[in-house]
C-alpha positions in Angstrom: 83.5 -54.0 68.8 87.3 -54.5 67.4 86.6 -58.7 68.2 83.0 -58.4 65.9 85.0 -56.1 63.1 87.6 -59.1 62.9 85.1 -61.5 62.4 83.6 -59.5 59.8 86.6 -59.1 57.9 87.2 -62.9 57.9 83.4 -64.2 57.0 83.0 -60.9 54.3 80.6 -61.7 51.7 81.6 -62.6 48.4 81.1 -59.2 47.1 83.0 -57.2 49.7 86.0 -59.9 48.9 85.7 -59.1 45.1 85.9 -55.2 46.0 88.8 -55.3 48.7 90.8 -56.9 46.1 90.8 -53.7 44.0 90.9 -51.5 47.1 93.4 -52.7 49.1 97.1 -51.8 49.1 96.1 -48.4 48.0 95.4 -49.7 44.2 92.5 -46.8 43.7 94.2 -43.8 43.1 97.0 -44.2 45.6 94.2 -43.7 48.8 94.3 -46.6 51.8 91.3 -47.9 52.5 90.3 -50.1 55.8 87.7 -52.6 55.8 85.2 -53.4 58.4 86.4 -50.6 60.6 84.7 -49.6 63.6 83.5 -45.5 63.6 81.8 -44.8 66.6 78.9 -47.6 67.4 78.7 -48.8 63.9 81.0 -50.9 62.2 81.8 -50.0 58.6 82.7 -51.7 55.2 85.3 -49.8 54.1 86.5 -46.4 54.9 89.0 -44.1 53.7 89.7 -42.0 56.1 91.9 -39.6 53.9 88.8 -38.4 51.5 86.4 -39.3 54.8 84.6 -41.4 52.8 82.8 -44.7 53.5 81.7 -47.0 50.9 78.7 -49.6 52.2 77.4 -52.6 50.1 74.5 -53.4 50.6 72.3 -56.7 50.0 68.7 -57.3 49.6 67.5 -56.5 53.1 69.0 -53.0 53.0 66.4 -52.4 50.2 64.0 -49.8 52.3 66.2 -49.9 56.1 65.3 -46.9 58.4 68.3 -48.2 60.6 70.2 -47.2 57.3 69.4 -44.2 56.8 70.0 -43.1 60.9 73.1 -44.7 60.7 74.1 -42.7 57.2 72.7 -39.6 58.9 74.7 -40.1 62.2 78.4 -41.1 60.1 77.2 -37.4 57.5 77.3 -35.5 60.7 80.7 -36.8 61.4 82.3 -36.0 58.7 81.8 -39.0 56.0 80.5 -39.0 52.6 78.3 -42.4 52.6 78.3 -44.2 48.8 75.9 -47.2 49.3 76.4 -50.2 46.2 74.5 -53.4 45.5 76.3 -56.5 45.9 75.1 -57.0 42.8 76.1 -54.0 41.3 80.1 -55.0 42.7 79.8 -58.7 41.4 78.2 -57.6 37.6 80.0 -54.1 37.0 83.0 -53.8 39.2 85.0 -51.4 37.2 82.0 -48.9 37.3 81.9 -49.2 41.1 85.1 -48.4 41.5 84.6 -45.3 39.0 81.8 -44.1 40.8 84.0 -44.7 44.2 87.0 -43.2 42.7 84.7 -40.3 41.4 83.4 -39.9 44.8 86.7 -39.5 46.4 87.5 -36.6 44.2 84.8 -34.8 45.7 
């Protein structure tokens, strides 16, 4: 699982790139966040373990998943706070995706 995360991390999509670099080294409010991190049998793309919340962006073929939703249910009953985004939505309007992330850590 750790060997698939690492891959992950290096081949991320153009949008998860464009939102690491305002999430990483703690730039969002002073809260880490860890990308591609395995929780339990899924792998995530980023977590912040600190607010227990995971932030997911999700492409085209996400549009109407099932596997989503058990896999949103499953992380829920662990603990997490799941905040789904468009790629889109991260490549048109990043500074509103990280209010509504920043938002959603203050909950």
């Amino acid at each position: 699982m750790s060997k698939r995360a690492k891959t992950l991390r290096r081949d991320g999509t153009l949008a998860e790139k464009a939102l690491w670099r305002h999430l990483r080294a703690r730039q969002l409010a002073g809260l880490k966040f860890r990308r591609q991190e395995p929780i339990g049998r899924y792998i995530v793309d980023f977590v912040c373990y600190e607010r227990r919340l995971i932030v997911e962006l999700d492409g085209g073929q996400h549009a109407e998943s099932t596997e989503d939703a058990a896999r949103d249910a499953w992380l829920e009953r662990e603990g997490f706070s799941v905040l789904r985004v468009w790629n889109n939505e991260v490549l048109e309007n990043i500074e509103g995706v990280l209010q509504a992330i920043g938002e959603a850590c203050e909950r």
